[in-house]
PyMOL CGO cylinders between C-alpha atoms (Angstrom):
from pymol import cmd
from pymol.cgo import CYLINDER

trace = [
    CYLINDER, 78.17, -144.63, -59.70, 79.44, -143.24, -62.65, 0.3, 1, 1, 1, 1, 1, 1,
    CYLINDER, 79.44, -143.24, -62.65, 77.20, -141.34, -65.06, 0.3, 1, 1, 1, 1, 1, 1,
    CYLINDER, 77.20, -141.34, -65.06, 75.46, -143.97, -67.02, 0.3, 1, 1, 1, 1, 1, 1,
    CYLINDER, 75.46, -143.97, -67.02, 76.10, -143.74, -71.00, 0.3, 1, 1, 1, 1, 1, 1,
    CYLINDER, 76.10, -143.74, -71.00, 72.98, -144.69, -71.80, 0.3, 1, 1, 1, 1, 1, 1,
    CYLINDER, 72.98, -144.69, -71.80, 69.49, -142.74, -71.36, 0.3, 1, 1, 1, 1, 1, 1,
    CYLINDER, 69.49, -142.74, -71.36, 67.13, -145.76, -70.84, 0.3, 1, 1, 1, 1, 1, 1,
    CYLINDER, 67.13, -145.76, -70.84, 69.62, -146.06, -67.54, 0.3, 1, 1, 1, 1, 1, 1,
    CYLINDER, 69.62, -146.06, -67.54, 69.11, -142.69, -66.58, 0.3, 1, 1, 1, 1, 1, 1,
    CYLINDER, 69.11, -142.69, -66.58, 64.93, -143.17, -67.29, 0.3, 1, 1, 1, 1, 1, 1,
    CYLINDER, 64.93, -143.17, -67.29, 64.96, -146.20, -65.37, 0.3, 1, 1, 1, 1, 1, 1,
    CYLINDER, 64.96, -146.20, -65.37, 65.99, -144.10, -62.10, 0.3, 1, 1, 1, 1, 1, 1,
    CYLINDER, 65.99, -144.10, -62.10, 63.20, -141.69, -62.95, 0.3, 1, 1, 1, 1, 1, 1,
    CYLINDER, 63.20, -141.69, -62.95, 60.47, -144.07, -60.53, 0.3, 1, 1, 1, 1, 1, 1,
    CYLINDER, 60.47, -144.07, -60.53, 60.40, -143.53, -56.87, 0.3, 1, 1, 1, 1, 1, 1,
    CYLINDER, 60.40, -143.53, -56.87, 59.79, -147.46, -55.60, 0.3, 1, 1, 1, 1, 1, 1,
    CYLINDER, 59.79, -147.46, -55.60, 63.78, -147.71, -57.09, 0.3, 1, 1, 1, 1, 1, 1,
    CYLINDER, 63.78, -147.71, -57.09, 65.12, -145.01, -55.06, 0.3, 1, 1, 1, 1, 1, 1,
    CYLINDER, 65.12, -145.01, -55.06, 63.47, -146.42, -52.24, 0.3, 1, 1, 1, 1, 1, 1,
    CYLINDER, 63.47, -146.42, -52.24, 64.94, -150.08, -53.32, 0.3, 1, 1, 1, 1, 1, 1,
    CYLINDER, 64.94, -150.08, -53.32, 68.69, -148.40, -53.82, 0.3, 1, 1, 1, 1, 1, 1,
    CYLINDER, 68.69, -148.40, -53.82, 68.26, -146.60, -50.01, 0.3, 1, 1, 1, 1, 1, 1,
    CYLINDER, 68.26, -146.60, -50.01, 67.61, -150.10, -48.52, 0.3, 1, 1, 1, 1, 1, 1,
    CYLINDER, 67.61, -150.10, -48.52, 70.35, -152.06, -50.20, 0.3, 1, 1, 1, 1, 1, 1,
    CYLINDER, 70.35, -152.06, -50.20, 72.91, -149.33, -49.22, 0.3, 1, 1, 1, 1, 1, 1,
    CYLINDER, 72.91, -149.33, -49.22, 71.64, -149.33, -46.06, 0.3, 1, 1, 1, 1, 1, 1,
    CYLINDER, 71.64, -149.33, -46.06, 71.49, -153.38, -45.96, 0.3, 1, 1, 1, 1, 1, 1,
    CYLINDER, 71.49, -153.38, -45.96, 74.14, -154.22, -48.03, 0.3, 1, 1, 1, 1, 1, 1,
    CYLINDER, 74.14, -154.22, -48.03, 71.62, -157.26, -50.06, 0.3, 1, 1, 1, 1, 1, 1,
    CYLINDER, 71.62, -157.26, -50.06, 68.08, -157.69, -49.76, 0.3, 1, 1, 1, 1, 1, 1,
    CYLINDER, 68.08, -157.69, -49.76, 65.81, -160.32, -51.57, 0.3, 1, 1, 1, 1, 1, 1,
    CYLINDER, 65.81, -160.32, -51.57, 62.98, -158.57, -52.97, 0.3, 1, 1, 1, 1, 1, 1,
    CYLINDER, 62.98, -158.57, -52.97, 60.66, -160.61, -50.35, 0.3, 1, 1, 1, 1, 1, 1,
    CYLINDER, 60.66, -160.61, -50.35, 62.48, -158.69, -47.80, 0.3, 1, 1, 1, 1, 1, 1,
    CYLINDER, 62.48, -158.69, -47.80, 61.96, -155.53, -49.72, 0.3, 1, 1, 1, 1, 1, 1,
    CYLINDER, 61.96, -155.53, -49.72, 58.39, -155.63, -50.27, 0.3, 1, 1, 1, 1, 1, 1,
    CYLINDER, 58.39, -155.63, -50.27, 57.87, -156.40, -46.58, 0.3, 1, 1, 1, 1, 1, 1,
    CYLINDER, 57.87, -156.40, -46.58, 60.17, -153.57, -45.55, 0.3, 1, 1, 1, 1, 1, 1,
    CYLINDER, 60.17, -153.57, -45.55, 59.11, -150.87, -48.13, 0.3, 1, 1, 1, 1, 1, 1,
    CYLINDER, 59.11, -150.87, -48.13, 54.82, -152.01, -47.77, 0.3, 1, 1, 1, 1, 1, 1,
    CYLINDER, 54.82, -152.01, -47.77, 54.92, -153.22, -51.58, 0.3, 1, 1, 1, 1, 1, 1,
    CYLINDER, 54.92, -153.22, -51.58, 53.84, -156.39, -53.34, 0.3, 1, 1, 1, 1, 1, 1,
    CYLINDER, 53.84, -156.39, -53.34, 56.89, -158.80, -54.18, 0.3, 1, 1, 1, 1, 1, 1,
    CYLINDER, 56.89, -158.80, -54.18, 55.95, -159.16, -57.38, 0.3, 1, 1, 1, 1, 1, 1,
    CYLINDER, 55.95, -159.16, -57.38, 56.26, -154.94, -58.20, 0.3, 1, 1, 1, 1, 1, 1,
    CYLINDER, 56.26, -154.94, -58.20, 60.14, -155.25, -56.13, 0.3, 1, 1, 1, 1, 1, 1,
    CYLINDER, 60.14, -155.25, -56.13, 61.21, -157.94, -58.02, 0.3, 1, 1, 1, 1, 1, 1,
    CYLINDER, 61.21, -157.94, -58.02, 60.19, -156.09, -61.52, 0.3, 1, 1, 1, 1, 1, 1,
    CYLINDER, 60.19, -156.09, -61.52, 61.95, -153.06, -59.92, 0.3, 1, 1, 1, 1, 1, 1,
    CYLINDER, 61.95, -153.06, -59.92, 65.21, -154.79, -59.07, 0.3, 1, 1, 1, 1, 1, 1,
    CYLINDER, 65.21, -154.79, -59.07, 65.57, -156.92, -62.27, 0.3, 1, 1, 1, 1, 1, 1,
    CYLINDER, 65.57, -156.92, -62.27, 65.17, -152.84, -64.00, 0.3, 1, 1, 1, 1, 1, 1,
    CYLINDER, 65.17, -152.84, -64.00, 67.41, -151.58, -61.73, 0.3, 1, 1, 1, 1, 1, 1,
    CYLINDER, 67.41, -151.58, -61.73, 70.15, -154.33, -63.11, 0.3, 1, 1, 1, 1, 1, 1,
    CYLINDER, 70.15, -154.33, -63.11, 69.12, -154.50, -66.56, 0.3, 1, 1, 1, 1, 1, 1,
    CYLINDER, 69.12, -154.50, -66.56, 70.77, -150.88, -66.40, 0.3, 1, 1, 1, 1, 1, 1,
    CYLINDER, 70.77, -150.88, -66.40, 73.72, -151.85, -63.93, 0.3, 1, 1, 1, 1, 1, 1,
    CYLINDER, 73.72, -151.85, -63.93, 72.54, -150.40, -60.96, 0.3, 1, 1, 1, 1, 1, 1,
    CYLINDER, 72.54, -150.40, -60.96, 72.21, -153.92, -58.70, 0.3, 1, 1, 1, 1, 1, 1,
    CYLINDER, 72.21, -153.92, -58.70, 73.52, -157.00, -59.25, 0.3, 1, 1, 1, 1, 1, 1,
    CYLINDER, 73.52, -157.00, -59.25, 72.88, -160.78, -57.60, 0.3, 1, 1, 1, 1, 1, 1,
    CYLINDER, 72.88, -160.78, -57.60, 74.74, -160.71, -54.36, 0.3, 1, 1, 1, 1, 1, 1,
    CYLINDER, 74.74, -160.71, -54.36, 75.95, -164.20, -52.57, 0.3, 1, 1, 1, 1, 1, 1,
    CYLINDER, 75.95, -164.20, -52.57, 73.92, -166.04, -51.03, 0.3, 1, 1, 1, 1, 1, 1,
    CYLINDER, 73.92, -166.04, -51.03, 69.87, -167.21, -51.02, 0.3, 1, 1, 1, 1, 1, 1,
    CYLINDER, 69.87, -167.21, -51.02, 68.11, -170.16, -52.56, 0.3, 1, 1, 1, 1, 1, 1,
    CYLINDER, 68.11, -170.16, -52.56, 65.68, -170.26, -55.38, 0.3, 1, 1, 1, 1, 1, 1,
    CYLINDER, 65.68, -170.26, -55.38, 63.77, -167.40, -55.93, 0.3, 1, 1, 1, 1, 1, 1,
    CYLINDER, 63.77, -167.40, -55.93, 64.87, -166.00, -52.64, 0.3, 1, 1, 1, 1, 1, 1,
    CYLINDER, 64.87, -166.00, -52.64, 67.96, -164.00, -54.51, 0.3, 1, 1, 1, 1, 1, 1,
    CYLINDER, 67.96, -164.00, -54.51, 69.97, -161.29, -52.35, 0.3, 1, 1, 1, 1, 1, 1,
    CYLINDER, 69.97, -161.29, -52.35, 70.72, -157.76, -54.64, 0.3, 1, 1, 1, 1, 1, 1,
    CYLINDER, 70.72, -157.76, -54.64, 73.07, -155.44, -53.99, 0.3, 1, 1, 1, 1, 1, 1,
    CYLINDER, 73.07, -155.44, -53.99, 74.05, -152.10, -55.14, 0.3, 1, 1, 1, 1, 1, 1,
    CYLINDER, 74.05, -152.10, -55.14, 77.23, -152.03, -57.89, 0.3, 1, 1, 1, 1, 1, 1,
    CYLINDER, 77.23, -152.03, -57.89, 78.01, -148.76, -56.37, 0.3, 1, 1, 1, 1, 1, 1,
    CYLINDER, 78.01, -148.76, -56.37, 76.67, -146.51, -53.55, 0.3, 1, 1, 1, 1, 1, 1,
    CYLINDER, 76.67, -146.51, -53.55, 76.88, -143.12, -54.96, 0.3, 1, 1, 1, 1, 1, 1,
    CYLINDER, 76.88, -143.12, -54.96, 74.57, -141.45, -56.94, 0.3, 1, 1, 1, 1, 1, 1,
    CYLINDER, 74.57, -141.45, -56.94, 75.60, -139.65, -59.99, 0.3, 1, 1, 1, 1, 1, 1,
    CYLINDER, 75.60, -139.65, -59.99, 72.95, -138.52, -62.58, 0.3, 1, 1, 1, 1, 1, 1,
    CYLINDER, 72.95, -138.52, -62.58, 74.58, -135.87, -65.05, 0.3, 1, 1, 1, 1, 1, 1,
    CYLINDER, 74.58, -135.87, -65.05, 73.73, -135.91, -68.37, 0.3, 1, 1, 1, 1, 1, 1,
    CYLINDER, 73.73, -135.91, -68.37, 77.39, -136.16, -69.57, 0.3, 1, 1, 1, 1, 1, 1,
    CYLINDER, 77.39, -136.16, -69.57, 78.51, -137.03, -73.38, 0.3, 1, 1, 1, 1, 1, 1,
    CYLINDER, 78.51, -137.03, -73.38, 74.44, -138.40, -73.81, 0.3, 1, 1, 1, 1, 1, 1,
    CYLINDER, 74.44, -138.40, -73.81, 73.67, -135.52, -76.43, 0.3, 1, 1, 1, 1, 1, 1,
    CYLINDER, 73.67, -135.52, -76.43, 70.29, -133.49, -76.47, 0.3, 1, 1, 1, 1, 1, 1,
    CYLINDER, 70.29, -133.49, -76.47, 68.21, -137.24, -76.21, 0.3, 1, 1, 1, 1, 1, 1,
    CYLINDER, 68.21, -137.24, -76.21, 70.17, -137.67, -72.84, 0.3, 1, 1, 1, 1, 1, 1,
    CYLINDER, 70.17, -137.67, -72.84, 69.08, -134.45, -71.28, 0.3, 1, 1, 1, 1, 1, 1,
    CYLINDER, 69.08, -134.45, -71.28, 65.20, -135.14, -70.53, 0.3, 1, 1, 1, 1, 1, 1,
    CYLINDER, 65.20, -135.14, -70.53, 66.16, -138.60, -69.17, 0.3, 1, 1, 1, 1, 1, 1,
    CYLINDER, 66.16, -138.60, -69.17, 68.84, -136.97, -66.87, 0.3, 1, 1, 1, 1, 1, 1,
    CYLINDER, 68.84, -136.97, -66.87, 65.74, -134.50, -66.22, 0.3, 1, 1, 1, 1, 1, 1,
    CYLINDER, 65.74, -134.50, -66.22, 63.28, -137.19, -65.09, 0.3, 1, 1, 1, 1, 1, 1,
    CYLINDER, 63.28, -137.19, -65.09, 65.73, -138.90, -62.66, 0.3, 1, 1, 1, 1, 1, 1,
    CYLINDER, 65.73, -138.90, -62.66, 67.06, -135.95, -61.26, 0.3, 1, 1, 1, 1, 1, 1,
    CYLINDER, 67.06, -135.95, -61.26, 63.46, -134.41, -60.28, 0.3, 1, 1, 1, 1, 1, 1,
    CYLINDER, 63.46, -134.41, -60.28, 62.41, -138.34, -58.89, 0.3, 1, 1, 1, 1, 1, 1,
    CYLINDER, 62.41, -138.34, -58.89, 65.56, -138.27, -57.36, 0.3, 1, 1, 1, 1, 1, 1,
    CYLINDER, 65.56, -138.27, -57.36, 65.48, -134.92, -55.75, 0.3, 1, 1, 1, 1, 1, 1,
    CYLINDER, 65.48, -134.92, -55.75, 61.44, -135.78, -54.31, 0.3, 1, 1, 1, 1, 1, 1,
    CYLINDER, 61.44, -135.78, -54.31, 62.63, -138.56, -52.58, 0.3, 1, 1, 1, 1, 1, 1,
    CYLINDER, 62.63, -138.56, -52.58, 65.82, -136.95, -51.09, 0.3, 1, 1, 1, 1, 1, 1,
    CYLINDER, 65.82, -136.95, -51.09, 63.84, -134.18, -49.76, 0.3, 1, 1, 1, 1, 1, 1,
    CYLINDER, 63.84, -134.18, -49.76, 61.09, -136.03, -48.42, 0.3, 1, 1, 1, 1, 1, 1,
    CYLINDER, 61.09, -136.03, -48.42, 63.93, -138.00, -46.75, 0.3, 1, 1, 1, 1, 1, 1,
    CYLINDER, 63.93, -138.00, -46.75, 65.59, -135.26, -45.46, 0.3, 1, 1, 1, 1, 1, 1,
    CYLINDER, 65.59, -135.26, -45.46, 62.26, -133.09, -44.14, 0.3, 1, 1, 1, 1, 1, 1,
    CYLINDER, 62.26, -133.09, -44.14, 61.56, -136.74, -42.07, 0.3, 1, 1, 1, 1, 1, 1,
    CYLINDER, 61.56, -136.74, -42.07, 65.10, -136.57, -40.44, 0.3, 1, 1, 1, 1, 1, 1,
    CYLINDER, 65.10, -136.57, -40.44, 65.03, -133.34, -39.57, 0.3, 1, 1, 1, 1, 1, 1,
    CYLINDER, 65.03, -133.34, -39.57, 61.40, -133.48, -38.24, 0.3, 1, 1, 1, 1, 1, 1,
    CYLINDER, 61.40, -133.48, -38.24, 63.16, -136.07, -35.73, 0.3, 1, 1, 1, 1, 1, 1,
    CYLINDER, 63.16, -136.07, -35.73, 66.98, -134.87, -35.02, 0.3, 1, 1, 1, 1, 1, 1,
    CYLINDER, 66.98, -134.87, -35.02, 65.96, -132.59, -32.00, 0.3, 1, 1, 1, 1, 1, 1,
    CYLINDER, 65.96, -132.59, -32.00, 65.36, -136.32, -30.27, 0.3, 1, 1, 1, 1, 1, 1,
    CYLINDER, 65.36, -136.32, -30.27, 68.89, -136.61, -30.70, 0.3, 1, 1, 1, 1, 1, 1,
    CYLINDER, 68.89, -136.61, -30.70, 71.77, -137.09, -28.45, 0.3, 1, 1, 1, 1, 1, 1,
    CYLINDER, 71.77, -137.09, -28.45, 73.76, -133.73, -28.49, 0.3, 1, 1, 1, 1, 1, 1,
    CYLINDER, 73.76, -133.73, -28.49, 76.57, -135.65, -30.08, 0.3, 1, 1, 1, 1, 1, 1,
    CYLINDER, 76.57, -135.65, -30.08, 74.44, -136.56, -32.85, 0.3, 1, 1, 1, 1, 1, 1,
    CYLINDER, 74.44, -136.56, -32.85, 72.57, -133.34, -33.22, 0.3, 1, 1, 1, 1, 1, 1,
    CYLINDER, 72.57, -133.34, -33.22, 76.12, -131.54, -33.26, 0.3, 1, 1, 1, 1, 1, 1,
    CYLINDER, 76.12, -131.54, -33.26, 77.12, -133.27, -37.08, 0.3, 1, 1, 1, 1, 1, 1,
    CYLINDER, 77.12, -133.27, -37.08, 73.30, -132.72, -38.43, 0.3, 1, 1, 1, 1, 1, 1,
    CYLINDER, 73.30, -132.72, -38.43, 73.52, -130.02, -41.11, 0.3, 1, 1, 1, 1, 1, 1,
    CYLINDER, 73.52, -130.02, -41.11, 71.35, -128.13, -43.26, 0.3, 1, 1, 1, 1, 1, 1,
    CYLINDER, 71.35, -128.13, -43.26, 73.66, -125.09, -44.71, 0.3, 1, 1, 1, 1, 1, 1,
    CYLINDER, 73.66, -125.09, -44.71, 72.86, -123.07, -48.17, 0.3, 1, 1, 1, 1, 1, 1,
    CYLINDER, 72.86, -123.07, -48.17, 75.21, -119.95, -49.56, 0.3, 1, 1, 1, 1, 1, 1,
    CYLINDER, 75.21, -119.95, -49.56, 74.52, -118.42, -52.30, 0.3, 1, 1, 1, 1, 1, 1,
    CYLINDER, 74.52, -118.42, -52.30, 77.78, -116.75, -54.28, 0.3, 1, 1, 1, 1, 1, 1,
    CYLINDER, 77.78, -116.75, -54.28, 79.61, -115.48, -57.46, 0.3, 1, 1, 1, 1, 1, 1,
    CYLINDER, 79.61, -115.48, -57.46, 81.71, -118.59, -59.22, 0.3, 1, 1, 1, 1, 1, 1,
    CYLINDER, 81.71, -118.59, -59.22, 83.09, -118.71, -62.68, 0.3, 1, 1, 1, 1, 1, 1,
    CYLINDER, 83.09, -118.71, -62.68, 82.28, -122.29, -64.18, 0.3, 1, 1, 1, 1, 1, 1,
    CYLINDER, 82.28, -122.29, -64.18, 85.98, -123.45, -63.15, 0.3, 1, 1, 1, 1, 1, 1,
    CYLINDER, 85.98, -123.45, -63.15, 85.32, -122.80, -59.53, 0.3, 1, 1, 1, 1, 1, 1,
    CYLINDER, 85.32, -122.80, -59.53, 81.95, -124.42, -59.46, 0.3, 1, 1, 1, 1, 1, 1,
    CYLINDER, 81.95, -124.42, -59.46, 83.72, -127.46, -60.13, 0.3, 1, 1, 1, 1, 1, 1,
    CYLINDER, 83.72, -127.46, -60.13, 86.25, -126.72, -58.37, 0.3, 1, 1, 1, 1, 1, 1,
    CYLINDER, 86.25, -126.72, -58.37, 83.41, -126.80, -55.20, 0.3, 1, 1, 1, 1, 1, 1,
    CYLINDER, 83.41, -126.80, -55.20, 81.70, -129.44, -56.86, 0.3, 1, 1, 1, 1, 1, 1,
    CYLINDER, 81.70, -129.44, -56.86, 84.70, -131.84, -56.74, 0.3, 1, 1, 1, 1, 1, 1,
    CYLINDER, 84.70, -131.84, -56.74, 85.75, -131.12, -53.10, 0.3, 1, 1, 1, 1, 1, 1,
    CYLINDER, 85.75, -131.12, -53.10, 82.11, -131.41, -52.32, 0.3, 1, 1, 1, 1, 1, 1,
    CYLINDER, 82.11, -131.41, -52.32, 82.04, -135.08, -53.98, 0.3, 1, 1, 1, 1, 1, 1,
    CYLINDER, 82.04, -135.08, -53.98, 85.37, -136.26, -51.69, 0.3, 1, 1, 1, 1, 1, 1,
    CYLINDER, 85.37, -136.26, -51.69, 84.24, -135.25, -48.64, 0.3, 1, 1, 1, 1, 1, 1,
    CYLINDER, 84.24, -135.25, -48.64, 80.93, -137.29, -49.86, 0.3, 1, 1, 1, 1, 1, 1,
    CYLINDER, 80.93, -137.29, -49.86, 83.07, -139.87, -50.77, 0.3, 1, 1, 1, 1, 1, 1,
    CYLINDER, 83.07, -139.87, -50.77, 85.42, -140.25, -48.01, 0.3, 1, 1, 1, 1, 1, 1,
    CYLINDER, 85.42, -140.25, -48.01, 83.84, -143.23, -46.06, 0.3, 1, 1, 1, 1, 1, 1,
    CYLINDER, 83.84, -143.23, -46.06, 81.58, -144.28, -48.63, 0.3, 1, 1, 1, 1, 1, 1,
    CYLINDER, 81.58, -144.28, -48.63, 83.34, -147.91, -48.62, 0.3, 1, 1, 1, 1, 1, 1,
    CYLINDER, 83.34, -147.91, -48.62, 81.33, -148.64, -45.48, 0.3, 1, 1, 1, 1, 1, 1,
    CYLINDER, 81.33, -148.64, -45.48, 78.36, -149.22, -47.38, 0.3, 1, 1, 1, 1, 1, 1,
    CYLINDER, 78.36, -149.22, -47.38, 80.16, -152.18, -48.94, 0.3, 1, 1, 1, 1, 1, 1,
    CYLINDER, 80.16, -152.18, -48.94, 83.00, -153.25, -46.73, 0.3, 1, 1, 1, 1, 1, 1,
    CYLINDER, 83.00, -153.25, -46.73, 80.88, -153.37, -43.69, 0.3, 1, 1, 1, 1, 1, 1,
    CYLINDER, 80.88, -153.37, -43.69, 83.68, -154.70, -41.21, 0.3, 1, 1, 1, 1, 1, 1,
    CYLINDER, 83.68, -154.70, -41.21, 85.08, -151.24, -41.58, 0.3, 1, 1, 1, 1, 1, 1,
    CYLINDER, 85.08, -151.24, -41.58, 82.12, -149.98, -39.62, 0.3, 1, 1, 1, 1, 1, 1,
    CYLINDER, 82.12, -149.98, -39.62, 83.23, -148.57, -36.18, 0.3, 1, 1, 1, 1, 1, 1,
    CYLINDER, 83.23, -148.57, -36.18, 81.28, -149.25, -33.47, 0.3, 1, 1, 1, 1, 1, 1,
    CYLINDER, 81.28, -149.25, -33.47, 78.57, -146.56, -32.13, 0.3, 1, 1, 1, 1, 1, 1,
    CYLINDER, 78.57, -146.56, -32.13, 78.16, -145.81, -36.30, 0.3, 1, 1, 1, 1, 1, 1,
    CYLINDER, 78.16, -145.81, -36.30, 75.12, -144.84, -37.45, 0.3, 1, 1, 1, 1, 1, 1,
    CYLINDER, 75.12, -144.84, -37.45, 73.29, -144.80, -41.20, 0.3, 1, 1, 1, 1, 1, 1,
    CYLINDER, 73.29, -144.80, -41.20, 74.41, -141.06, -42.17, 0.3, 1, 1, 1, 1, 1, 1,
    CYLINDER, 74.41, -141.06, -42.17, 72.99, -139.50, -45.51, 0.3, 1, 1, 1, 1, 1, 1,
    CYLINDER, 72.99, -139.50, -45.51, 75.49, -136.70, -47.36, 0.3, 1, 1, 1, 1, 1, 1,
    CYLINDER, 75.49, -136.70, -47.36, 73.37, -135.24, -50.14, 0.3, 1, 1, 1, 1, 1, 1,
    CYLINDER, 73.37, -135.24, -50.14, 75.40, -132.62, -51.77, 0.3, 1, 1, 1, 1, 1, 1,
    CYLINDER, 75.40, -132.62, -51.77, 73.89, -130.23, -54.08, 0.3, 1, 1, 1, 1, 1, 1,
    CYLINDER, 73.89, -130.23, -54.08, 75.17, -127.27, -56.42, 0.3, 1, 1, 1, 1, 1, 1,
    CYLINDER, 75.17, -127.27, -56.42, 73.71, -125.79, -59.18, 0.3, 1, 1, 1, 1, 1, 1,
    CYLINDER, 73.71, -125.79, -59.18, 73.38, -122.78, -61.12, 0.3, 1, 1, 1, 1, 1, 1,
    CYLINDER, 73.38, -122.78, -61.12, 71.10, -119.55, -62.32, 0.3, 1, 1, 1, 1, 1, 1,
    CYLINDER, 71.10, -119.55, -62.32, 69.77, -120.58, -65.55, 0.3, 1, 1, 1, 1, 1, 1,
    CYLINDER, 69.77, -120.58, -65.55, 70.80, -118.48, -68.65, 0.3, 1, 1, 1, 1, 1, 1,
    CYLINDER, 70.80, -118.48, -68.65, 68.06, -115.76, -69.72, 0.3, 1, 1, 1, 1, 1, 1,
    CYLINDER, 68.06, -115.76, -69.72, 66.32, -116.86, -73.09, 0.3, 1, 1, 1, 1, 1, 1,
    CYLINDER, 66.32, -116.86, -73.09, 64.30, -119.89, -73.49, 0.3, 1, 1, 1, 1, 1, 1,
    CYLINDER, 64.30, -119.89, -73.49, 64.95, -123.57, -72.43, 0.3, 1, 1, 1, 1, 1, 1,
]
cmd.load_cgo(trace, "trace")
């Protein structure tokens, strides 16, 4: 997903239920919001507000398919971009709020997978990773990183919407990249 332009869009990521809603339909592919609420333990009545939020700002759209009020969703794209670029100063507490909602449920995510990978198969357990380095860049090599960090992300990301590309024995695998840097001294 691109950067949205807009900060209500970035805002609108900034509640937990949606992250939860956007996991499930990139794991799923479509979900009606019945399906949601039963999967995710909330009313159907809170997912469908959630969804129709989620595409006022672009972020799910109908998908083929259901009858009525039973409407499929799906994602419009299946990575997750939240920069505050070319939004101005209003941009940057919206890009805040969705970034720190964002990062909660990722960890929580992650610290439940890891509790359970040493039940994995070795051949499983071989790919998990949990690496950190800490280092000297200039801003040019940070995105430099950043960039090569995002392809490697990227690389089979069209499985989450061209499932017949899925090969069999594949799993649901999360790539989380993350890179940021020491704050400048002085107030923010």
């Amino acid at each position: 997903m691109q950067p949205p332009n807009d900060p209500r869009a970035l805002r609108a990521l900034a509640h937990p239920l949606r992250w939860k809603l956007v996991d499930l339909l990139a794991r799923d592919g479509a979900a009606t919001a019945t399906r949601c609420a039963g999967e995710l333990g909330e009313s159907v009545a809170s997912c469908s507000f959630h969804l129709n939020t989620l595409a006022r700002y672009g972020f799910v759209e109908p998908a083929p398919g259901g009858r009525g009020r039973e409407k499929p969703w799906r994602l419009t794209a299946v990575e997750q971009n939240l920069a505050p670029v070319g939004l101005g100063p209003q941009g940057r507490p919206a890009s805040r709020a969705a970034r720190e909602v964002f990062l909660d449920h990722e960890l929580a995510r992650l610290k439940d997978r890891l509790a359970h990978g040493d039940a994995e198969p070795d051949e499983w357990r071989r790919g998990i990773g949990f690496d950190g380095v800490t280092t000297v860049l200039t801003a040019d090599e940070l995105h430099e990183v950043s960039e090569a960090l995002r392809e490697i992300a990227m690389r089979y990301a069209d499985r989450a919407t061209h499932r017949h590309r899925i090969p069999p024995g594949a799993r649901e695998v999360r790539i989380f990249t993350a890179t940021s840097v020491t704050p400048l001294p002085g107030p923010r």
